[in-house]
C-alpha positions, 0 to 999 in steps of 0.5 A: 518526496518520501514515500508512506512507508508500511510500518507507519500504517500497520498494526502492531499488537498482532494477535497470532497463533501457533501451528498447535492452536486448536480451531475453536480457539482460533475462531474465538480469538477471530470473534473476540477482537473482530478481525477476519483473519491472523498469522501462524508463527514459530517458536521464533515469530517467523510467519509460517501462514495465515488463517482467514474466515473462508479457511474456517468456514469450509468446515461448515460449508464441507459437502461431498456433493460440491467440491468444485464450490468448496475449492473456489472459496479458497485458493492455496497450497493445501488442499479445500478437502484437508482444511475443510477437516483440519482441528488445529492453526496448522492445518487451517493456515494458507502457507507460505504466507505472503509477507511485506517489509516495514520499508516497503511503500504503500504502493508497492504493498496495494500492489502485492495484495492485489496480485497475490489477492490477499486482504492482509499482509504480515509485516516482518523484519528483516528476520523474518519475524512478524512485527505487525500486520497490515490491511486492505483497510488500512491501505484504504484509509490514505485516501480519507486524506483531507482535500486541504491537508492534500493541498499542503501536501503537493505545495510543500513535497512537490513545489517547494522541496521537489521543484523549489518553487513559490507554491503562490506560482501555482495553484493547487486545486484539491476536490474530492482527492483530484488535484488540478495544477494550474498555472505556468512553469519555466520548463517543460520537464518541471511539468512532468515532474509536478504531475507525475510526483502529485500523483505520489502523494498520499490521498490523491485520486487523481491529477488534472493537468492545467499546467503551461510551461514557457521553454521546451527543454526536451528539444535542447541538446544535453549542453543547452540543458545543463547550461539553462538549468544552472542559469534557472537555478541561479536565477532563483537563488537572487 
């Protein structure tokens, strides 16, 4: 089963800036194309940081009387008191910014987001170079996944090509993004596969396990496994 790769969520018409952009430019291009934030690039494209709407905003929230405040609107390498009087992209940037690959999966970018808590990636190639961007919006939107076409989805990817099984074996349930399984398999390891790999699919919330299974294959000796998982595969070739 092929995992939802990055480059086929992210946007590629990325509006960036140079280091030398002017901070009203930047907010304007912030307002005019009504994103919350955007990448800094060189000569070459490579991403050099990443400016948000909190960077802009501690310019308006800049008091003497409240450091502390101000530092817990942003977190980066340079410091909330440089920002807060930066005039150009270089100076408003969070750097080194926190990029992805267009090959990553999306679990893997969700997972970086939230480790690195960012609400948008870079996408670069394998230059360095900005070729799209990715948001936690994007992300989100795999889970508008219809319940049908997530029926589809785990009979095709997990019954048929993972398990080469008839999917009118196994009933697919889908509500709300929570899959229930539910029927009978010829061994106990195709269970924890069909559970685990459901659980893969893009837009699925959840798995409820229904699932019985006719032999314990995880109490045979290696031999024994080999020998029955040929024989069930000739089987199902008949």
């Amino acid at each position: 089963m092929k995992a939802t790769k990055i480059g086929a969520l992210m946007v590629e018409d990325v509006i960036a800036v140079d280091r030398d952009t002017p901070f009203k430019e930047v907010a304007r291009l912030l307002g005019e194309h009504h994103i919350s934030g955007l990448p800094v690039v060189d000569e070459d494209d490579r991403v050099l940081g990443v400016i948000s709407e909190t960077d802009l905003m501690l310019r308006q929230a800049r008091s003497p009387a409240a450091p502390s405040a101000l530092g817990r609107l942003r977190r980066g390498v340079r410091s909330t008191a440089a920002k807060s009087r930066a005039r150009t992209a270089e100076g408003l940037m969070t750097a080194p910014a926190v990029t992805v690959r267009a090959d990553a999966t999306l679990p893997e970018a969700a997972r970086l987001m939230a480790h690195r808590r960012v609400e948008r990636l870079p996408v670069v190639d394998e230059e360095d170079r900005l070729v799209g961007i990715v948001t936690r919006r994007d992300l989100l939107e795999v889970f508008l996944r219809a319940d049908d076409d997530i029926r589809r989805a785990v009979e095709q990817e997990v019954l048929l090509n993972t398990l080469w099984l008839a999917p009118q074996n196994i009933t697919v349930l889908v509500r709300d993004g929570v899959v229930t399984l539910a029927g009978e398999l010829e061994r106990r390891s195709e269970k924890s596969i069909a559970l685990r790999t459901t659980g893969r699919v893009d837009g699925v919330v959840g798995v409820v396990d229904r699932l019985s299974y006719r032999i314990d294959d995880t109490r045979l000796q290696p031999a024994e496994q080999a020998l029955h998982g040929v024989a069930d595969d000739w089987l199902r070739k008949l």
